[in-house]
Biopython code that builds the backbone (N, CA, C, O; Angstrom):
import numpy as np
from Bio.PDB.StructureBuilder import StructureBuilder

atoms = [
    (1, "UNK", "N", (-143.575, -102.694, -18.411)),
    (1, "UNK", "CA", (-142.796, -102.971, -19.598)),
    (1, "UNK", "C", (-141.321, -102.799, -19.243)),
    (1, "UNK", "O", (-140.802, -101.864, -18.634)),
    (2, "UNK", "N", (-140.698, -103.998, -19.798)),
    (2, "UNK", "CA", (-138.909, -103.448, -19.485)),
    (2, "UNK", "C", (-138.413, -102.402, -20.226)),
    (2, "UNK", "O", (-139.026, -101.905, -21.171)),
    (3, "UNK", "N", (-137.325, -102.042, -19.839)),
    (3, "UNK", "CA", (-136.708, -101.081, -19.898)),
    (3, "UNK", "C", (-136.246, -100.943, -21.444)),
    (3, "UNK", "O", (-136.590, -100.013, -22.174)),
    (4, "UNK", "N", (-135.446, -101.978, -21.809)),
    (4, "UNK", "CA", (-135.053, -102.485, -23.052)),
    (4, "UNK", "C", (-135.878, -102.223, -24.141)),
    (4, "UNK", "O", (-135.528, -101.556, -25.115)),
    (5, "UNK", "N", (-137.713, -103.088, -23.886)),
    (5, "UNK", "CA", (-138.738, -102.553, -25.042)),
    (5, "UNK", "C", (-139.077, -101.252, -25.047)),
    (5, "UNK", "O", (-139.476, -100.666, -26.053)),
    (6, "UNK", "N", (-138.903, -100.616, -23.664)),
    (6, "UNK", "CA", (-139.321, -98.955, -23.935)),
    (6, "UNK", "C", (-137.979, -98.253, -25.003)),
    (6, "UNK", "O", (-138.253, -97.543, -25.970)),
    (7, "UNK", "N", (-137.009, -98.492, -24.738)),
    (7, "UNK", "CA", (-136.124, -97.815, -25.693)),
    (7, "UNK", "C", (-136.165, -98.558, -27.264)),
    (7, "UNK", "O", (-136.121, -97.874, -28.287)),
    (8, "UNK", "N", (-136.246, -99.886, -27.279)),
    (8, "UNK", "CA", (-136.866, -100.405, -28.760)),
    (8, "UNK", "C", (-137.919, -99.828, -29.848)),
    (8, "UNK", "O", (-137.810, -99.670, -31.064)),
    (9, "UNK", "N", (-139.133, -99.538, -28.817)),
    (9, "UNK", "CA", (-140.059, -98.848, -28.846)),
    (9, "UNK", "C", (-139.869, -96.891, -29.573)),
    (9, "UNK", "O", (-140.572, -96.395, -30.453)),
    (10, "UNK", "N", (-138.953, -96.350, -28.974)),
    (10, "UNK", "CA", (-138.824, -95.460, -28.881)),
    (10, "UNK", "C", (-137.514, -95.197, -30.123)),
    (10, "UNK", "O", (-137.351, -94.142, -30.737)),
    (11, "UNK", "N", (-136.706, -96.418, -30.270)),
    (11, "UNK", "CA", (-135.805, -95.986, -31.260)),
    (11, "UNK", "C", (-136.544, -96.334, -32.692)),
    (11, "UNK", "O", (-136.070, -96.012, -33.782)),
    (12, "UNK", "N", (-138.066, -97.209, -32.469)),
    (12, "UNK", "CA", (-138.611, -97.611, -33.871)),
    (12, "UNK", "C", (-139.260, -96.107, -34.090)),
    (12, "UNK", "O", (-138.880, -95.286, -34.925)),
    (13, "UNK", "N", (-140.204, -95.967, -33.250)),
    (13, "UNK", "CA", (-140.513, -94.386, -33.298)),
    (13, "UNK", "C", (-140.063, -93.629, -34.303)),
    (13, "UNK", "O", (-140.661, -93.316, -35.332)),
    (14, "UNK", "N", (-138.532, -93.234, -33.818)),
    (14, "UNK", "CA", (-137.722, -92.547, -34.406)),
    (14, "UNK", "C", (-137.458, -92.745, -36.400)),
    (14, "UNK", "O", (-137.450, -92.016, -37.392)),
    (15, "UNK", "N", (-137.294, -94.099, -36.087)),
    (15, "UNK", "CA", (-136.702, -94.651, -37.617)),
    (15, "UNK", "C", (-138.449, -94.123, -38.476)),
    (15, "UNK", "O", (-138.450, -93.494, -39.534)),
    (16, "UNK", "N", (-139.067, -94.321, -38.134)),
    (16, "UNK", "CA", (-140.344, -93.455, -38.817)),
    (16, "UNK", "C", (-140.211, -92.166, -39.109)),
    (16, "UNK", "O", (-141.065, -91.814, -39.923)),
    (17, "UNK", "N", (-139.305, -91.098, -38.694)),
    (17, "UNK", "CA", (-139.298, -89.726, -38.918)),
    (17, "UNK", "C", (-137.962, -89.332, -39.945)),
    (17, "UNK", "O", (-136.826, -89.068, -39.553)),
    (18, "UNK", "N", (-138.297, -89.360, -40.942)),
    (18, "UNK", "CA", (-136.992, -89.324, -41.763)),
    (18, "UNK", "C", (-136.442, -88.059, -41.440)),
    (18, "UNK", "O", (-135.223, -87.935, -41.552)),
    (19, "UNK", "N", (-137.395, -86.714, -40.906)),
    (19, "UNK", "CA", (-136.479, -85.490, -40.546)),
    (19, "UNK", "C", (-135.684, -86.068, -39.372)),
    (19, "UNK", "O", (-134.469, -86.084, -39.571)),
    (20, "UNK", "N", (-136.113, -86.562, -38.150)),
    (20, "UNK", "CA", (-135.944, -87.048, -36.874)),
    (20, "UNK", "C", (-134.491, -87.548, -37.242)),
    (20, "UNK", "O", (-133.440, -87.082, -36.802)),
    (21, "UNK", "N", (-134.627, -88.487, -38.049)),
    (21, "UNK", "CA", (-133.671, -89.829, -38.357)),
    (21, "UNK", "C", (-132.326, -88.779, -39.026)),
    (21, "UNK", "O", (-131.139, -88.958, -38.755)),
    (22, "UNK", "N", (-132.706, -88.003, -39.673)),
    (22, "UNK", "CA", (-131.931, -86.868, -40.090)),
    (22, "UNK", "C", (-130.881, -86.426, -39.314)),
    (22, "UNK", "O", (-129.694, -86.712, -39.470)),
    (23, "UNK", "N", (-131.447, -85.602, -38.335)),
    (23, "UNK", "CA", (-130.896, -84.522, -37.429)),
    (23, "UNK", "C", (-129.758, -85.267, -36.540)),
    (23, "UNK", "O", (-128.588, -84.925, -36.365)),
    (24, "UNK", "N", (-130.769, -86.882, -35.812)),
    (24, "UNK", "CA", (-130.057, -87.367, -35.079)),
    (24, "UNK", "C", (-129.050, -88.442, -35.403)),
    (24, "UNK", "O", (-128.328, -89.002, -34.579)),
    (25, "UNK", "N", (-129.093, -88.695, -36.886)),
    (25, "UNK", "CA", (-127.550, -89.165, -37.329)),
    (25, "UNK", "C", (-126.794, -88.011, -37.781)),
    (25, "UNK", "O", (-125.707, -88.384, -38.222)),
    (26, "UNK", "N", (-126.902, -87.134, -37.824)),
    (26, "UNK", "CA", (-125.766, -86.100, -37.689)),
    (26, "UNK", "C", (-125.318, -85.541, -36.746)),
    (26, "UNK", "O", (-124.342, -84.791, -36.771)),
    (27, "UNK", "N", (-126.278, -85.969, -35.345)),
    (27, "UNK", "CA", (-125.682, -85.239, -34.450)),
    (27, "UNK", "C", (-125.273, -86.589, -34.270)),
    (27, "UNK", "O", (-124.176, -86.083, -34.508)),
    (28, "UNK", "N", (-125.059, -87.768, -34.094)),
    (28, "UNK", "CA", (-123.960, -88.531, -34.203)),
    (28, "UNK", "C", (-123.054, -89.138, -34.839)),
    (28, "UNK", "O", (-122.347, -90.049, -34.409)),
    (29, "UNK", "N", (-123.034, -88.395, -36.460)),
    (29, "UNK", "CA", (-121.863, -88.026, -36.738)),
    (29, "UNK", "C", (-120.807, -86.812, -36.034)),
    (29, "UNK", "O", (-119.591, -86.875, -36.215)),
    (30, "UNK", "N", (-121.245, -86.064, -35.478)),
    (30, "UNK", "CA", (-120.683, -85.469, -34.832)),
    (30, "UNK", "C", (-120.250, -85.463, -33.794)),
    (30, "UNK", "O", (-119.352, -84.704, -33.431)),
    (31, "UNK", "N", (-120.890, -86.447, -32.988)),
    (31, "UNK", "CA", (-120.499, -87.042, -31.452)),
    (31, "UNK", "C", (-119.348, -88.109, -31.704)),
    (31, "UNK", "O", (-118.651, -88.503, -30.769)),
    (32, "UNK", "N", (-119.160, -88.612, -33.155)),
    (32, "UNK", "CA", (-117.778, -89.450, -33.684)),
    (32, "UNK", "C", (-116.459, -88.436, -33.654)),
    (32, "UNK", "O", (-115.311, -88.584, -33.235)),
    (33, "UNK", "N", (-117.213, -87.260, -34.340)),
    (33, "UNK", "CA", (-115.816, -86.603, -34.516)),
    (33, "UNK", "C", (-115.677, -85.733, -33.435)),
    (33, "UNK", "O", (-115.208, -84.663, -33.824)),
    (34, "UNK", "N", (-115.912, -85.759, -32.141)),
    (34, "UNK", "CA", (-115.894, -84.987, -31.213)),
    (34, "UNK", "C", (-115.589, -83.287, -31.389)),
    (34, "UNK", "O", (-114.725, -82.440, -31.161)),
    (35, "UNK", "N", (-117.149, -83.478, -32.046)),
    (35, "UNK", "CA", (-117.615, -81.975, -32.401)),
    (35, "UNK", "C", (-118.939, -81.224, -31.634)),
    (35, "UNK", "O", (-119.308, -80.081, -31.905)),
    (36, "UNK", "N", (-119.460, -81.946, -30.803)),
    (36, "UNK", "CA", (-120.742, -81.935, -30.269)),
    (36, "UNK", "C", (-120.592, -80.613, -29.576)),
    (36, "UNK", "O", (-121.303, -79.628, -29.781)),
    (37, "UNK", "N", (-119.626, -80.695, -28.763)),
    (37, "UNK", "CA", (-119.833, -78.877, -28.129)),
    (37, "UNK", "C", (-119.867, -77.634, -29.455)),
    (37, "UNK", "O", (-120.559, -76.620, -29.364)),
    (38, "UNK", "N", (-119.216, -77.865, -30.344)),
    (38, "UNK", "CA", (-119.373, -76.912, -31.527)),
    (38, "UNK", "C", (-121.314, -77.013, -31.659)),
    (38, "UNK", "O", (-121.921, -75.947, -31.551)),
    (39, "UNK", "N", (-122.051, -78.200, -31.865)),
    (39, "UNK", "CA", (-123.298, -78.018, -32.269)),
    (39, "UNK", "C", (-123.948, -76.773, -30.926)),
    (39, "UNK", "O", (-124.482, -75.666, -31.005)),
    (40, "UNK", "N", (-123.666, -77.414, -30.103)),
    (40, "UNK", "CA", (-124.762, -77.086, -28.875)),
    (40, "UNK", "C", (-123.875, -75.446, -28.434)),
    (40, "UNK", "O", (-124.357, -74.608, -27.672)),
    (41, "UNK", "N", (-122.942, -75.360, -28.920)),
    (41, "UNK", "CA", (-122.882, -73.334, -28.975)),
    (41, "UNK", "C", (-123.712, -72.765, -30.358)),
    (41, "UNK", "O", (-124.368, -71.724, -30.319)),
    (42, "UNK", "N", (-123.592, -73.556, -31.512)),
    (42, "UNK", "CA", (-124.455, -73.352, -32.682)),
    (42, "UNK", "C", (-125.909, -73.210, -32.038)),
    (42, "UNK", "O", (-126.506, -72.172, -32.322)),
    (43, "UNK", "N", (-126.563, -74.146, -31.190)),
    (43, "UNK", "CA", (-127.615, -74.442, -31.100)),
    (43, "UNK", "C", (-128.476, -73.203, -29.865)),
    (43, "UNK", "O", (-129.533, -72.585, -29.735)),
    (44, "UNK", "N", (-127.162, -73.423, -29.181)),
    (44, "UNK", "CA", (-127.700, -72.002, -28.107)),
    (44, "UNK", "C", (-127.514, -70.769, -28.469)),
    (44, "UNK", "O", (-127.599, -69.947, -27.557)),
    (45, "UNK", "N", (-127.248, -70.313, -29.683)),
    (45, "UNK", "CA", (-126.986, -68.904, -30.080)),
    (45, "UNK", "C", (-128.034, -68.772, -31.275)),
    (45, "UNK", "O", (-128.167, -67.764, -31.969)),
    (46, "UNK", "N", (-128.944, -70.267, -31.433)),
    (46, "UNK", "CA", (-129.786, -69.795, -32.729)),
    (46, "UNK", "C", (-130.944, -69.018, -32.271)),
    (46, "UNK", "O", (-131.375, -69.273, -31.147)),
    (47, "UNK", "N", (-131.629, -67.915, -33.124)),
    (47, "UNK", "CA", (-132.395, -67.139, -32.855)),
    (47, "UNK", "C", (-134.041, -67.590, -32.862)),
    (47, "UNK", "O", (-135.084, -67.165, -32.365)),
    (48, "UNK", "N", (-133.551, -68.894, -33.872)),
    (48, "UNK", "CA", (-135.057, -69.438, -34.639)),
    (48, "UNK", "C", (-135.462, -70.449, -33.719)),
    (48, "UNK", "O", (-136.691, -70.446, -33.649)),
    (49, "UNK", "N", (-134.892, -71.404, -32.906)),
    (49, "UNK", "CA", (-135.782, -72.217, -32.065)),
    (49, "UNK", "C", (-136.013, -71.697, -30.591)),
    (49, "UNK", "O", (-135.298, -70.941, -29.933)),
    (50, "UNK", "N", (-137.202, -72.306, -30.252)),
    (50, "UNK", "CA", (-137.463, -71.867, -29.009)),
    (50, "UNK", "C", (-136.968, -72.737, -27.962)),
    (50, "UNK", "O", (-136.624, -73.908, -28.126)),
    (51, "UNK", "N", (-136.957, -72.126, -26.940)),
    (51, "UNK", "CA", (-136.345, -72.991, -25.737)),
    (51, "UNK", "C", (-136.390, -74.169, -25.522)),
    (51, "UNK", "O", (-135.350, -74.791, -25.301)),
    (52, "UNK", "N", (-137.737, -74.837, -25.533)),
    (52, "UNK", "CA", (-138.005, -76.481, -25.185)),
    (52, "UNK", "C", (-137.214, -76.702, -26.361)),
    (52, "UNK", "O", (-136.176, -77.321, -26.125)),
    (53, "UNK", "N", (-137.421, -76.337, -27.718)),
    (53, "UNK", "CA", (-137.151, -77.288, -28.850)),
    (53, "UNK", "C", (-135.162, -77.668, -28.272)),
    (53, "UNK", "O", (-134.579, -78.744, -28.140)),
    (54, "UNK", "N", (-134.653, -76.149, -28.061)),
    (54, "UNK", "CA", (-133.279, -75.875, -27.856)),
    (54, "UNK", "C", (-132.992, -77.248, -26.682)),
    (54, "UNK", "O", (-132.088, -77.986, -27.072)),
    (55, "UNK", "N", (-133.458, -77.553, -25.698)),
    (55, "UNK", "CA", (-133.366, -77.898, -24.688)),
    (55, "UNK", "C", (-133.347, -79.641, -24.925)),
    (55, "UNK", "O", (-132.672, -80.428, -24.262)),
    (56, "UNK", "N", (-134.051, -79.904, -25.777)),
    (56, "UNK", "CA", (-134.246, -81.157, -26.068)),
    (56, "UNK", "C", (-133.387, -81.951, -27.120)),
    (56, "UNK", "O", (-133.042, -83.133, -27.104)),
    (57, "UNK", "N", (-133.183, -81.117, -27.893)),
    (57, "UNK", "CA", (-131.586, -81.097, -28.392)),
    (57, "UNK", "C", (-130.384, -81.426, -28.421)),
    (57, "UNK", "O", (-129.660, -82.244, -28.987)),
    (58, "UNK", "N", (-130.285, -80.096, -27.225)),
    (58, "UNK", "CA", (-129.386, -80.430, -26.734)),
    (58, "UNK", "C", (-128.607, -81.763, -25.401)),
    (58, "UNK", "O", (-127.412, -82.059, -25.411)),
    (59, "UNK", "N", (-129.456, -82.253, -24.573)),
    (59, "UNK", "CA", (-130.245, -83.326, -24.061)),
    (59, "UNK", "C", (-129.350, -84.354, -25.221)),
    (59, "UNK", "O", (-128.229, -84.862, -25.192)),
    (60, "UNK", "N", (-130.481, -84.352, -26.225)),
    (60, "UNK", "CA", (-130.005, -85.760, -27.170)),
    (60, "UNK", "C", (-128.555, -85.429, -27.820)),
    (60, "UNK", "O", (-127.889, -86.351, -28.290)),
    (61, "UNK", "N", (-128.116, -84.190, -27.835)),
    (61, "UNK", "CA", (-126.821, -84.226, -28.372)),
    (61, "UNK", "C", (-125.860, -84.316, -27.347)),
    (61, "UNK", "O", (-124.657, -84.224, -27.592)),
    (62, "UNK", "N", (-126.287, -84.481, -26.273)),
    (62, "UNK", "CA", (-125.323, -84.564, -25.211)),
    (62, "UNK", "C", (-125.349, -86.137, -24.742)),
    (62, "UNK", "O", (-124.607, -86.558, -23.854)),
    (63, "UNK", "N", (-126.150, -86.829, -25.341)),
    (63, "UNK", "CA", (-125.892, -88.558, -24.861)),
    (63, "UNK", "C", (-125.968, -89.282, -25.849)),
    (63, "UNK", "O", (-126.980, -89.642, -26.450)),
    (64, "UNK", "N", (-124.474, -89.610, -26.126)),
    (64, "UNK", "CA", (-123.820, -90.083, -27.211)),
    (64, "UNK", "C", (-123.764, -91.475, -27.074)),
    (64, "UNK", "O", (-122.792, -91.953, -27.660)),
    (65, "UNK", "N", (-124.495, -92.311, -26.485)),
    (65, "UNK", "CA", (-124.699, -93.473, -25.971)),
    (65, "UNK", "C", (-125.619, -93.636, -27.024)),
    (65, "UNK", "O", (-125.513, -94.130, -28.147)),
    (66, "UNK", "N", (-126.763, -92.987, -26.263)),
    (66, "UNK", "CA", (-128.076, -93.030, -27.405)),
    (66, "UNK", "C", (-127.642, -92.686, -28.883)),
    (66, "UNK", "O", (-127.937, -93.440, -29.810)),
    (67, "UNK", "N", (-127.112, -91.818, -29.020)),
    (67, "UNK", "CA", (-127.041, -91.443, -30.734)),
    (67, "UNK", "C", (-126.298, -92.914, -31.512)),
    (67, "UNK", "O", (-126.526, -93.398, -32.620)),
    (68, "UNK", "N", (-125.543, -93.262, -30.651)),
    (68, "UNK", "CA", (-124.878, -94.583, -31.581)),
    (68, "UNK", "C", (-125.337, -95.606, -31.270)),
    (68, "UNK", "O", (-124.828, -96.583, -31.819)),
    (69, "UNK", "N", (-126.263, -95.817, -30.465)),
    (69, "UNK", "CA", (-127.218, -96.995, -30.296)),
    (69, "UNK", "C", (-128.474, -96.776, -31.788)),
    (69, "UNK", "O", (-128.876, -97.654, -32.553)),
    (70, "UNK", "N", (-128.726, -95.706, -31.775)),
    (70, "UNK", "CA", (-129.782, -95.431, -32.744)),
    (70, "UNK", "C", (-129.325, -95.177, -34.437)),
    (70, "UNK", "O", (-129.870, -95.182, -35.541)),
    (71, "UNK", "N", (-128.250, -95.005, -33.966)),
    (71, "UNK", "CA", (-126.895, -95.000, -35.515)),
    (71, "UNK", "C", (-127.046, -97.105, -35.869)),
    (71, "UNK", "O", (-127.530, -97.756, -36.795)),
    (72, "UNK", "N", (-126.472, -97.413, -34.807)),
    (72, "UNK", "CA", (-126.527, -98.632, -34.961)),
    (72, "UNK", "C", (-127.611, -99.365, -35.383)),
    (72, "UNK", "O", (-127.436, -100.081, -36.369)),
    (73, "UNK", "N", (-129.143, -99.340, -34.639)),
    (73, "UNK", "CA", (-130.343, -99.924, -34.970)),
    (73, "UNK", "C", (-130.930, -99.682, -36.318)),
    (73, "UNK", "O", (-131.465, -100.417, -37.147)),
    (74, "UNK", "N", (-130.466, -97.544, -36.226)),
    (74, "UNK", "CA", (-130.991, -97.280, -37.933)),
    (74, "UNK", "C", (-129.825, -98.548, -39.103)),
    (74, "UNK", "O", (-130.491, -99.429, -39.644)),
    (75, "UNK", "N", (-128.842, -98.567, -39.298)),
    (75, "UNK", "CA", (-127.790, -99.398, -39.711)),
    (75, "UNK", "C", (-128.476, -101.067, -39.817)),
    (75, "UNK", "O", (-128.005, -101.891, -40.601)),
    (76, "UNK", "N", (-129.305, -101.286, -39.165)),
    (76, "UNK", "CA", (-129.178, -102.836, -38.996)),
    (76, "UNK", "C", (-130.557, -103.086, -39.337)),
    (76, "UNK", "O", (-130.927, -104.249, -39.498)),
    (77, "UNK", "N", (-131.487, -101.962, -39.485)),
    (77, "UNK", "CA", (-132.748, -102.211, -39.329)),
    (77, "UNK", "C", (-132.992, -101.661, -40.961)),
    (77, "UNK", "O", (-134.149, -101.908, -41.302)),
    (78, "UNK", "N", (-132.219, -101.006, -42.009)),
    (78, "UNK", "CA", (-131.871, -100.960, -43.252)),
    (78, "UNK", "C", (-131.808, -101.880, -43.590)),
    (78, "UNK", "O", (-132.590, -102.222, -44.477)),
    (79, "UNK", "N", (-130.721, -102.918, -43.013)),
    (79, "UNK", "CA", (-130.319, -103.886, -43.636)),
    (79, "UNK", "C", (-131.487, -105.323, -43.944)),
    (79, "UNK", "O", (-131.271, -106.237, -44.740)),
    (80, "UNK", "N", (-132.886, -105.142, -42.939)),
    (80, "UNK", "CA", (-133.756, -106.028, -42.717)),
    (80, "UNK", "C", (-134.512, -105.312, -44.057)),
    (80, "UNK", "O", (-134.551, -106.102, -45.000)),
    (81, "UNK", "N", (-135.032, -104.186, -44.309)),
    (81, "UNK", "CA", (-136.184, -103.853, -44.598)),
    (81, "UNK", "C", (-135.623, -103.266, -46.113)),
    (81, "UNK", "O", (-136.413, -102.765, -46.913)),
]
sb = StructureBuilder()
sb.init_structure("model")
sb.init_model(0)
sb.init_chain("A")
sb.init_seg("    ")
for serial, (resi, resn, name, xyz) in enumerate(atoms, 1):
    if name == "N":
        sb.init_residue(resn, " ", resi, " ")
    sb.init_atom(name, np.array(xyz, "f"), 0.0, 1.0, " ", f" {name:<3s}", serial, name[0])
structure = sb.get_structure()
């Protein structure tokens, strides 16, 4: 499978999880206002998640490529449905 349908694939995924869809348009609202290191000291000092969850997180809050690709698709894929 190309590369392209695996991330298609994976950003429809997403648009199914309204918590999902949640978290990760705010963490790219925040990757707009170049606030992202503020989350990920928030995120490494919280007491309540555990490591993988922390880790994966931070990961997606650190590639701001993806967050506004998936800002964008959520945006356009509203506009279809």
């Amino acid at each position: 499978m190309s590369e392209w349908l695996q991330d298609l694939e994976a950003l429809e995924a997403i648009s199914r999880d309204p918590d999902a869809c949640e978290i990760l348009l705010r963490m790219a609202a925040l990757a707009h206002e170049g606030r992202t290191g503020t989350f990920l000291d928030e995120l490494h000092s919280d007491g309540d998640l555990d490591r993988d969850t922390k880790g994966a997180l931070a990961e997606l809050a650190s590639d701001a490529s993806f967050l506004f690709a998936l800002e964008d698709y959520l945006t356009r894929t509203a506009r279809v449905h």
